[in-house]
PyMOL Python script that loads the backbone (N, CA, C, O; Angstrom):
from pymol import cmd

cmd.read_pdbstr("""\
ATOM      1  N   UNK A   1     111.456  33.205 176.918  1.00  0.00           N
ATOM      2  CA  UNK A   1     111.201  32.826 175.557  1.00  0.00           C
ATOM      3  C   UNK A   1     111.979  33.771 174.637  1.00  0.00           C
ATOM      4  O   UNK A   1     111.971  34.971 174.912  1.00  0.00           O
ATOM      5  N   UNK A   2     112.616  33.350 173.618  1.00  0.00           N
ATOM      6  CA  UNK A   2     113.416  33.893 172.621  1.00  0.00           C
ATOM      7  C   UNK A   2     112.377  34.277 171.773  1.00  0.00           C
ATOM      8  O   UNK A   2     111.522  33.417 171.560  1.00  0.00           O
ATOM      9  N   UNK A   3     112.210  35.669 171.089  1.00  0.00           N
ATOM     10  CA  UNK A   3     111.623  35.738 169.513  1.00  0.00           C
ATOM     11  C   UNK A   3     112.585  36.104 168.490  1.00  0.00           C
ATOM     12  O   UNK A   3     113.689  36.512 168.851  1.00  0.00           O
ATOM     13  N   UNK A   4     112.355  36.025 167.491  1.00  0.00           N
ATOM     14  CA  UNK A   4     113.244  36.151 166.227  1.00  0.00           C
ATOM     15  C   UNK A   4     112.276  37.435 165.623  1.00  0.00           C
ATOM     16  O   UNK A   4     111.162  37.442 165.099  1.00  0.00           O
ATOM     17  N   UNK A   5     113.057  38.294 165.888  1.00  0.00           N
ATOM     18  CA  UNK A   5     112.116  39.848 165.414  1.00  0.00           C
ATOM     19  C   UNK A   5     111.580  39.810 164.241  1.00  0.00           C
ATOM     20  O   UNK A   5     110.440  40.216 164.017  1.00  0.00           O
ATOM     21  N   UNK A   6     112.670  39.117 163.022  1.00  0.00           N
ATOM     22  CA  UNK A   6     112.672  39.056 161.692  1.00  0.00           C
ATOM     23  C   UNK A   6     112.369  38.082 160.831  1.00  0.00           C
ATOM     24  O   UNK A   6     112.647  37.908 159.644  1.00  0.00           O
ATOM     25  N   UNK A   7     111.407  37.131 162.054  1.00  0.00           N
ATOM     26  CA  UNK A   7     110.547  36.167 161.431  1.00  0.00           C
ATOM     27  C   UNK A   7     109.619  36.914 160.353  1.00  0.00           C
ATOM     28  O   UNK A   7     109.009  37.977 160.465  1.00  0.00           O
ATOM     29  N   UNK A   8     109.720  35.854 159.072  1.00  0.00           N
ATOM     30  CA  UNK A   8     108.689  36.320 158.307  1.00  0.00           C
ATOM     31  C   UNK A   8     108.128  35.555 157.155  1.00  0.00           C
ATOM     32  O   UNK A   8     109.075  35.386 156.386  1.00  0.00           O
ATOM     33  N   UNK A   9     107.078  35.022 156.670  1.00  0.00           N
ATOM     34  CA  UNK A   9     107.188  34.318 155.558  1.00  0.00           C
ATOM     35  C   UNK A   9     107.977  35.215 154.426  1.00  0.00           C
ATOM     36  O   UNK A   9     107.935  36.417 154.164  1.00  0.00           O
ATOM     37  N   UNK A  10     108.850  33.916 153.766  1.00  0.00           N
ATOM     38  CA  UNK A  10     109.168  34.603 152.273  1.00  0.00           C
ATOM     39  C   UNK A  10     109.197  33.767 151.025  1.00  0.00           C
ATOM     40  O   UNK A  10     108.351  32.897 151.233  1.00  0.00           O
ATOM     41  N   UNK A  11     109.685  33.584 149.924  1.00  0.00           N
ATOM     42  CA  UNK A  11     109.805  33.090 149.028  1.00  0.00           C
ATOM     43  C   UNK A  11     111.325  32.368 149.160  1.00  0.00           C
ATOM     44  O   UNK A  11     112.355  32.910 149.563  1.00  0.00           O
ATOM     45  N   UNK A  12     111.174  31.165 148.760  1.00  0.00           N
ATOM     46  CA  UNK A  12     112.154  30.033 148.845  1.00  0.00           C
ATOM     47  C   UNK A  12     113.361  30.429 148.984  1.00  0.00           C
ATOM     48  O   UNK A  12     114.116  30.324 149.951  1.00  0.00           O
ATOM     49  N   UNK A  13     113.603  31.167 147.360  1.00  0.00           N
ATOM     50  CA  UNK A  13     114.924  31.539 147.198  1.00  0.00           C
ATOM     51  C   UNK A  13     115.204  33.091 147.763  1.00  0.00           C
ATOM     52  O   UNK A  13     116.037  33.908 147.371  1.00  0.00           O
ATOM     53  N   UNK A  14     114.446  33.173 148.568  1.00  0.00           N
ATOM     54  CA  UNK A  14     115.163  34.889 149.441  1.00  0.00           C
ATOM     55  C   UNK A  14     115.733  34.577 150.973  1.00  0.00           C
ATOM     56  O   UNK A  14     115.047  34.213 151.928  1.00  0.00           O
ATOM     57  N   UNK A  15     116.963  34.780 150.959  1.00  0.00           N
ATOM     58  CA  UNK A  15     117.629  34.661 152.512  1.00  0.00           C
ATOM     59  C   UNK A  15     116.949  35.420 153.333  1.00  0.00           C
ATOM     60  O   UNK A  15     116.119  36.224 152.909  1.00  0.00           O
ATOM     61  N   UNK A  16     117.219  35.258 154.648  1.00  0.00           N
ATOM     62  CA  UNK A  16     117.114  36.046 156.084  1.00  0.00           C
ATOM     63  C   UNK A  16     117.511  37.220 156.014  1.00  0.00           C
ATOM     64  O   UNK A  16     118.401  37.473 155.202  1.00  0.00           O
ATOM     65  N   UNK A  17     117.013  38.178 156.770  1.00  0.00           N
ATOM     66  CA  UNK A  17     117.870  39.512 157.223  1.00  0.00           C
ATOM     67  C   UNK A  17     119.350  38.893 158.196  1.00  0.00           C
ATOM     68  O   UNK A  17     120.485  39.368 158.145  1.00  0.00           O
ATOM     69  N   UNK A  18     118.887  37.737 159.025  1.00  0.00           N
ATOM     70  CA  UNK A  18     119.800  37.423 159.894  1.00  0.00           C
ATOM     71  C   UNK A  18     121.014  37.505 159.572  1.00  0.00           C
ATOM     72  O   UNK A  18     121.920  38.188 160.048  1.00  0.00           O
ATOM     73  N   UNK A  19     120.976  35.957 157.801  1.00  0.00           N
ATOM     74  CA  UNK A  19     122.092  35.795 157.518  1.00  0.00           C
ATOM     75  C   UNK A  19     123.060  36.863 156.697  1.00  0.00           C
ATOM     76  O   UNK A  19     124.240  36.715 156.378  1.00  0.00           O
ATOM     77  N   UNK A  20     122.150  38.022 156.453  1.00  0.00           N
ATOM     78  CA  UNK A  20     122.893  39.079 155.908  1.00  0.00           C
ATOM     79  C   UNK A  20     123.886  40.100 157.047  1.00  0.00           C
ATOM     80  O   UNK A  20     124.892  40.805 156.975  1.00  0.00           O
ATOM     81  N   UNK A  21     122.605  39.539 158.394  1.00  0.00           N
ATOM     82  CA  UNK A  21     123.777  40.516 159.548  1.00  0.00           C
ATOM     83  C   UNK A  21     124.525  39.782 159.821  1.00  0.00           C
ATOM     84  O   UNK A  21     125.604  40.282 159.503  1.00  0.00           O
ATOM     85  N   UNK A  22     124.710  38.655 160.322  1.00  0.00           N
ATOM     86  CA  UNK A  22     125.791  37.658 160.261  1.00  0.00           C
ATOM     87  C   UNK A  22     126.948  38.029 159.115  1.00  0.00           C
ATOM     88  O   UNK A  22     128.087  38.286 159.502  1.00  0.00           O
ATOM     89  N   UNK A  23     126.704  38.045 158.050  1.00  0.00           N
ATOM     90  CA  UNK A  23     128.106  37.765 156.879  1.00  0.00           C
ATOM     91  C   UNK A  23     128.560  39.584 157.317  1.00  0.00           C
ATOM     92  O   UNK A  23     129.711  39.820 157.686  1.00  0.00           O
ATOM     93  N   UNK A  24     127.609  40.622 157.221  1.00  0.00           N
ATOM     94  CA  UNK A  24     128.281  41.755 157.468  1.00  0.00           C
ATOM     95  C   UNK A  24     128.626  42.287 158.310  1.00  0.00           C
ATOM     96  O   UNK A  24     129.051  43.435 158.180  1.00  0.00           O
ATOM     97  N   UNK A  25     128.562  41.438 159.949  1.00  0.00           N
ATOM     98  CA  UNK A  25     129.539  41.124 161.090  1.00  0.00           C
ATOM     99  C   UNK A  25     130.840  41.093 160.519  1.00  0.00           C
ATOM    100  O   UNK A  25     131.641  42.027 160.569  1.00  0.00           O
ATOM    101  N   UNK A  26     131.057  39.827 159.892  1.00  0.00           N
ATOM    102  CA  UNK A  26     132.283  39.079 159.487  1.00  0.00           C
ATOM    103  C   UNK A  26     133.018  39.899 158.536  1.00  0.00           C
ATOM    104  O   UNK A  26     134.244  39.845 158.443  1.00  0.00           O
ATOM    105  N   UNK A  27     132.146  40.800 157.699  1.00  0.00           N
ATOM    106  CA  UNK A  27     132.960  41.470 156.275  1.00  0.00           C
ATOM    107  C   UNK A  27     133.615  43.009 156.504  1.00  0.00           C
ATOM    108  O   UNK A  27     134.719  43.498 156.266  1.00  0.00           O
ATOM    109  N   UNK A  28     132.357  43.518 157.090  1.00  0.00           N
ATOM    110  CA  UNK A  28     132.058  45.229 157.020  1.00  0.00           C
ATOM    111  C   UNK A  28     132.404  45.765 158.733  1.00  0.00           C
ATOM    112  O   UNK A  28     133.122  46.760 158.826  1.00  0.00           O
ATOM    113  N   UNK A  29     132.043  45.299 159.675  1.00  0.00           N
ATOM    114  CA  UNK A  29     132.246  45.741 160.945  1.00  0.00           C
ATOM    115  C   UNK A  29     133.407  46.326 161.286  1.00  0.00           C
ATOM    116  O   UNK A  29     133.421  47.523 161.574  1.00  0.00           O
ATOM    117  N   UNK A  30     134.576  45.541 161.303  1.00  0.00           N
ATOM    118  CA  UNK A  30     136.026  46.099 161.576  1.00  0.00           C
ATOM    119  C   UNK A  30     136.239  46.378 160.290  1.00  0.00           C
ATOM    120  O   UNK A  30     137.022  45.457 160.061  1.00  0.00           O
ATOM    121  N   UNK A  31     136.132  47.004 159.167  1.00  0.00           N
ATOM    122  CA  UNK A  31     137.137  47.829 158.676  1.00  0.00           C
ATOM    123  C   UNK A  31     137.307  49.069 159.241  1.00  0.00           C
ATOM    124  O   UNK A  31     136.605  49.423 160.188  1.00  0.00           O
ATOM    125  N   UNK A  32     138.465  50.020 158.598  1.00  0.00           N
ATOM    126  CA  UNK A  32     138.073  51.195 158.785  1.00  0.00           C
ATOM    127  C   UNK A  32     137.726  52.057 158.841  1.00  0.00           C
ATOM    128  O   UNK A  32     137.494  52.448 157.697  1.00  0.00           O
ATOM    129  N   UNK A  33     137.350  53.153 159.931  1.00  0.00           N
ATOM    130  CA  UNK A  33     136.480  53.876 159.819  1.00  0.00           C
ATOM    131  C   UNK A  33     135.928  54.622 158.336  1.00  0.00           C
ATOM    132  O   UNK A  33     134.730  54.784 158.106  1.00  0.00           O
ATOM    133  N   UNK A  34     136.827  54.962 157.561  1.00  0.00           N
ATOM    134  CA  UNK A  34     136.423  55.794 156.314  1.00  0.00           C
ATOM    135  C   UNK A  34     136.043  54.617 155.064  1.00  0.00           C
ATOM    136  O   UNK A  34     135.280  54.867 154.130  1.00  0.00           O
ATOM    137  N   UNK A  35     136.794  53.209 155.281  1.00  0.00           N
ATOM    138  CA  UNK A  35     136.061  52.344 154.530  1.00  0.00           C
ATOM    139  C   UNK A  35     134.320  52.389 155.068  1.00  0.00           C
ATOM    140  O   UNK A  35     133.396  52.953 154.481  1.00  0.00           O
ATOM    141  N   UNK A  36     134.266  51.677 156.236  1.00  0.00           N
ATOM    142  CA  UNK A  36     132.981  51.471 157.100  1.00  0.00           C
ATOM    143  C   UNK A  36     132.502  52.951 156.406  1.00  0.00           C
ATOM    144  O   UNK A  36     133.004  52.875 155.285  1.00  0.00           O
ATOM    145  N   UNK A  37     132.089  53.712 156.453  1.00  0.00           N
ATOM    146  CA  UNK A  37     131.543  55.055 155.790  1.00  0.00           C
ATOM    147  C   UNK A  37     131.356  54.746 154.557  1.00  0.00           C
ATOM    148  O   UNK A  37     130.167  54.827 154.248  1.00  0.00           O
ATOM    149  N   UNK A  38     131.853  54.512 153.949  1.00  0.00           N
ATOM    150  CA  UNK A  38     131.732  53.983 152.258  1.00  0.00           C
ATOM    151  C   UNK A  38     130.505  53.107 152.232  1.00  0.00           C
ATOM    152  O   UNK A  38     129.412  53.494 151.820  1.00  0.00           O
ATOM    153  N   UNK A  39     130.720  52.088 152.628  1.00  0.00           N
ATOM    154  CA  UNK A  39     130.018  50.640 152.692  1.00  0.00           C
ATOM    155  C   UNK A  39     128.445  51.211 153.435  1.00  0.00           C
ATOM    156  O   UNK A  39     127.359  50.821 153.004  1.00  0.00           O
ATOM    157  N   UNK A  40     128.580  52.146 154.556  1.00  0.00           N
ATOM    158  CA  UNK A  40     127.080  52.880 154.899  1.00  0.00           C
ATOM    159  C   UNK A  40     126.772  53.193 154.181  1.00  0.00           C
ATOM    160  O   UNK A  40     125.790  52.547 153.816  1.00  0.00           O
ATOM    161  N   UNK A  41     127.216  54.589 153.054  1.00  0.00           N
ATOM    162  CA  UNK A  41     126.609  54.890 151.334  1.00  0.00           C
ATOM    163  C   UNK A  41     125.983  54.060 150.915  1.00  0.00           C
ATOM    164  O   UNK A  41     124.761  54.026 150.777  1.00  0.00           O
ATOM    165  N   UNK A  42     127.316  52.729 150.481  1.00  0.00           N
ATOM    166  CA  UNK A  42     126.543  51.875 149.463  1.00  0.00           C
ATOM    167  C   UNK A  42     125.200  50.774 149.768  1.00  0.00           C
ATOM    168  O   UNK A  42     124.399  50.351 148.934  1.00  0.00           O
ATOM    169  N   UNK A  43     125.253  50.479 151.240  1.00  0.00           N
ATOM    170  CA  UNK A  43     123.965  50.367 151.889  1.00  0.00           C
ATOM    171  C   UNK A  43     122.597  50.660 151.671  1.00  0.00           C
ATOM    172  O   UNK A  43     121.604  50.033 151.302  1.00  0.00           O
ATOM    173  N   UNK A  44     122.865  51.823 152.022  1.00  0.00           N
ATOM    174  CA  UNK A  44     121.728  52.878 151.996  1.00  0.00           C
ATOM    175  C   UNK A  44     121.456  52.637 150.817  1.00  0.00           C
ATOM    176  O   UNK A  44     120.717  51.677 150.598  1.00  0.00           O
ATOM    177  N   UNK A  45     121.920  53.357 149.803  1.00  0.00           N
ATOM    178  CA  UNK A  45     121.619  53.216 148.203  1.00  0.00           C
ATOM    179  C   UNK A  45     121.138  51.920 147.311  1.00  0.00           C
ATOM    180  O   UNK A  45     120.401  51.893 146.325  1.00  0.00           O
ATOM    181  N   UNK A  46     121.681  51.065 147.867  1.00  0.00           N
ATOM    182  CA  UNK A  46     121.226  49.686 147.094  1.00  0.00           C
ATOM    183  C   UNK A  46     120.230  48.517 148.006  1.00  0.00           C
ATOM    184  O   UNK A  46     119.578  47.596 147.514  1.00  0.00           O
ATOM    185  N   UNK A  47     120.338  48.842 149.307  1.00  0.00           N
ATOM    186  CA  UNK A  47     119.545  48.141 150.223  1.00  0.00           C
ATOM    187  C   UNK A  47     118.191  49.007 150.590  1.00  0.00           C
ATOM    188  O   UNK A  47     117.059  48.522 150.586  1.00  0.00           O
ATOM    189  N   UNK A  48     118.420  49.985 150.818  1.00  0.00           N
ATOM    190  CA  UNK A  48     117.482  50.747 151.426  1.00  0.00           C
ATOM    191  C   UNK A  48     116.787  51.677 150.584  1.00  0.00           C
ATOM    192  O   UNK A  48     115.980  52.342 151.232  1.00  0.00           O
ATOM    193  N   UNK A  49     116.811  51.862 149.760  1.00  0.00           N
ATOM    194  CA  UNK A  49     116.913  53.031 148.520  1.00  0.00           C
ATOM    195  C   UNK A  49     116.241  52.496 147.491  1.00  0.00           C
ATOM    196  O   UNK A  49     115.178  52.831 146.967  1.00  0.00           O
ATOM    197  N   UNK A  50     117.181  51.403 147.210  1.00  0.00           N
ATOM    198  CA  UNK A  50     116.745  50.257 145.459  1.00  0.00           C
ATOM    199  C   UNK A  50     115.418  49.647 145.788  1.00  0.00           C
ATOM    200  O   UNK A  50     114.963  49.530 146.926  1.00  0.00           O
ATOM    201  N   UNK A  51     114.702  49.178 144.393  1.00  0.00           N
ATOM    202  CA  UNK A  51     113.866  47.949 144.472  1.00  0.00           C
ATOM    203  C   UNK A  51     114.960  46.763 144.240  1.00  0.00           C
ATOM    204  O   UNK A  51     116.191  46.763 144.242  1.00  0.00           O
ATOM    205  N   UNK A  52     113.683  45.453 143.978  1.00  0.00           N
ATOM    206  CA  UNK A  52     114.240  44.391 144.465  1.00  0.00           C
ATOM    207  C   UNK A  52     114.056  43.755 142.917  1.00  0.00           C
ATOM    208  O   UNK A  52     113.820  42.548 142.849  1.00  0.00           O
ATOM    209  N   UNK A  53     114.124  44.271 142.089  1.00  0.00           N
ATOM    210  CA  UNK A  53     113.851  43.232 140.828  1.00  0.00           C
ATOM    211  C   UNK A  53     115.117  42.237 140.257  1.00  0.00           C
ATOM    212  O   UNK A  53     115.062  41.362 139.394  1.00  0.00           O
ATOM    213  N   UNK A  54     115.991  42.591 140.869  1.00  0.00           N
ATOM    214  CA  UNK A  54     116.961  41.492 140.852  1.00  0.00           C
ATOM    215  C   UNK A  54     117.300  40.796 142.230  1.00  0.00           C
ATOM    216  O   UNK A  54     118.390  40.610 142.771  1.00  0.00           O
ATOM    217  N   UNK A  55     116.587  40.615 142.448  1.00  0.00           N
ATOM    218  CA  UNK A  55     116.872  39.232 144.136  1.00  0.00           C
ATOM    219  C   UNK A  55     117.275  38.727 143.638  1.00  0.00           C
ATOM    220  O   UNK A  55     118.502  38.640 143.685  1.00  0.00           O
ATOM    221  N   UNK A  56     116.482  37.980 142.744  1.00  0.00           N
ATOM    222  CA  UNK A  56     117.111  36.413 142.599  1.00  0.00           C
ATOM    223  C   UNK A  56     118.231  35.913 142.174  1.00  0.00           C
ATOM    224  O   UNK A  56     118.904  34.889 142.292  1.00  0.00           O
ATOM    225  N   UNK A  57     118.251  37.271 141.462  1.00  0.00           N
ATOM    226  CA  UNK A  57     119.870  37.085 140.358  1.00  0.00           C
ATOM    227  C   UNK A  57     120.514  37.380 141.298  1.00  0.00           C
ATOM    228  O   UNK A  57     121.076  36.327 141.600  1.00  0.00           O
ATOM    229  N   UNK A  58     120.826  38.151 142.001  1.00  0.00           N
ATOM    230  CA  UNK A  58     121.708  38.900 143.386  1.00  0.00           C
ATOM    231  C   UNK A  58     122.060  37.768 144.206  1.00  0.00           C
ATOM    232  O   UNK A  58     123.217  37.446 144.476  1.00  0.00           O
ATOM    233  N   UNK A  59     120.851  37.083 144.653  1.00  0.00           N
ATOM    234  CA  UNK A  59     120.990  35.564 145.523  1.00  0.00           C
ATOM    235  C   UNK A  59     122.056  34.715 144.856  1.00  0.00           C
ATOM    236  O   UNK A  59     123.176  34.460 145.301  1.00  0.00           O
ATOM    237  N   UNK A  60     121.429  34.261 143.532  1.00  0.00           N
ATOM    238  CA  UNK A  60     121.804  33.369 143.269  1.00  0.00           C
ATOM    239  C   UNK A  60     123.807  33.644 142.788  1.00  0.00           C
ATOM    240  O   UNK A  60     124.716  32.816 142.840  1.00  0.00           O
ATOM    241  N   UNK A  61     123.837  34.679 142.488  1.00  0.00           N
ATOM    242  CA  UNK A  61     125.210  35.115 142.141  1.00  0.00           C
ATOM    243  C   UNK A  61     126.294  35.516 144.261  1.00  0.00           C
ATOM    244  O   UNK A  61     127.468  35.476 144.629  1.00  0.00           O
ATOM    245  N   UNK A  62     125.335  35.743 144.750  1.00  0.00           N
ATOM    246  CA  UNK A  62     125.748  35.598 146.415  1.00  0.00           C
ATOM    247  C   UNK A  62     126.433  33.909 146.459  1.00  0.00           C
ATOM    248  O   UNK A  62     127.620  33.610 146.323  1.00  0.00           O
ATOM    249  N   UNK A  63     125.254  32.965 146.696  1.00  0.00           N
ATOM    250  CA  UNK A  63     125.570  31.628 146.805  1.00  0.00           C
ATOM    251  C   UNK A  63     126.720  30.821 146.178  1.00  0.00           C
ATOM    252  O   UNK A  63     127.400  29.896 146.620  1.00  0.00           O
ATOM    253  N   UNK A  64     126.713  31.741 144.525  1.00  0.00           N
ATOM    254  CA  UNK A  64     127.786  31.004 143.556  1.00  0.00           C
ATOM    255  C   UNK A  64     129.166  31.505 144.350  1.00  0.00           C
ATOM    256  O   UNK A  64     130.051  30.701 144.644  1.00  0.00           O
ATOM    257  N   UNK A  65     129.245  32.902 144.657  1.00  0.00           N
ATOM    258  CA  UNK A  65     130.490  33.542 145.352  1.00  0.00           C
ATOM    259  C   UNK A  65     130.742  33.016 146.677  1.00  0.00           C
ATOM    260  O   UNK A  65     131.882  33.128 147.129  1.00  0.00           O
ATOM    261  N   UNK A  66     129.757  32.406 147.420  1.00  0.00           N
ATOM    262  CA  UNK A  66     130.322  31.853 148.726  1.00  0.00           C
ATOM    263  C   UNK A  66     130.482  30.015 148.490  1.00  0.00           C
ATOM    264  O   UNK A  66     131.141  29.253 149.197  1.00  0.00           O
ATOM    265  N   UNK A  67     129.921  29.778 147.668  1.00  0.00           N
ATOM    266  CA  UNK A  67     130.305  28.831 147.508  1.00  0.00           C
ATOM    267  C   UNK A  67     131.646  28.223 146.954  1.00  0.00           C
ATOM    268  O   UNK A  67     131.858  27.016 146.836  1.00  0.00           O
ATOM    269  N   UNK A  68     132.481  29.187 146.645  1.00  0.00           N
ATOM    270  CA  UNK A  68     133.926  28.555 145.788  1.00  0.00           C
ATOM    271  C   UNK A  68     134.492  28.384 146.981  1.00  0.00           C
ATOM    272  O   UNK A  68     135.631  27.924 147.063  1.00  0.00           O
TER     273      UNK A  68
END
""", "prot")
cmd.dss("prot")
cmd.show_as("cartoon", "prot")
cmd.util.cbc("prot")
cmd.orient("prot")
């Protein structure tokens, strides 16, 4: 049996953890090393660090940018 660790109820408009590791597979993984270091900072600081009082705006400005 498969579980999904990061099952969780949430609110409509809030994505997955998944699809955030997914896109930062694709974005952040292979750069280079001293970029990749950067991008850990800004991580930490705005993911791990920040509150969340702009999700929605954050989401919704995510979706508009992947969507073009």
């Amino acid at each position: 049996m498969l579980v999904n660790y990061w099952w969780r109820q949430t609110p409509a408009w809030m994505d997955t953890p998944m699809n955030t590791l997914m896109l930062a597979l694709m974005t952040i993984r292979d750069l280079p090393p001293k970029q990749r270091e950067i991008w850990d900072d800004v991580c930490r600081h705005y993911v791990f660090a920040a509150n969340d009082e702009k999700a929605r705006a954050l989401r919704a400005r995510l979706l508009q940018r992947l969507n073009r």
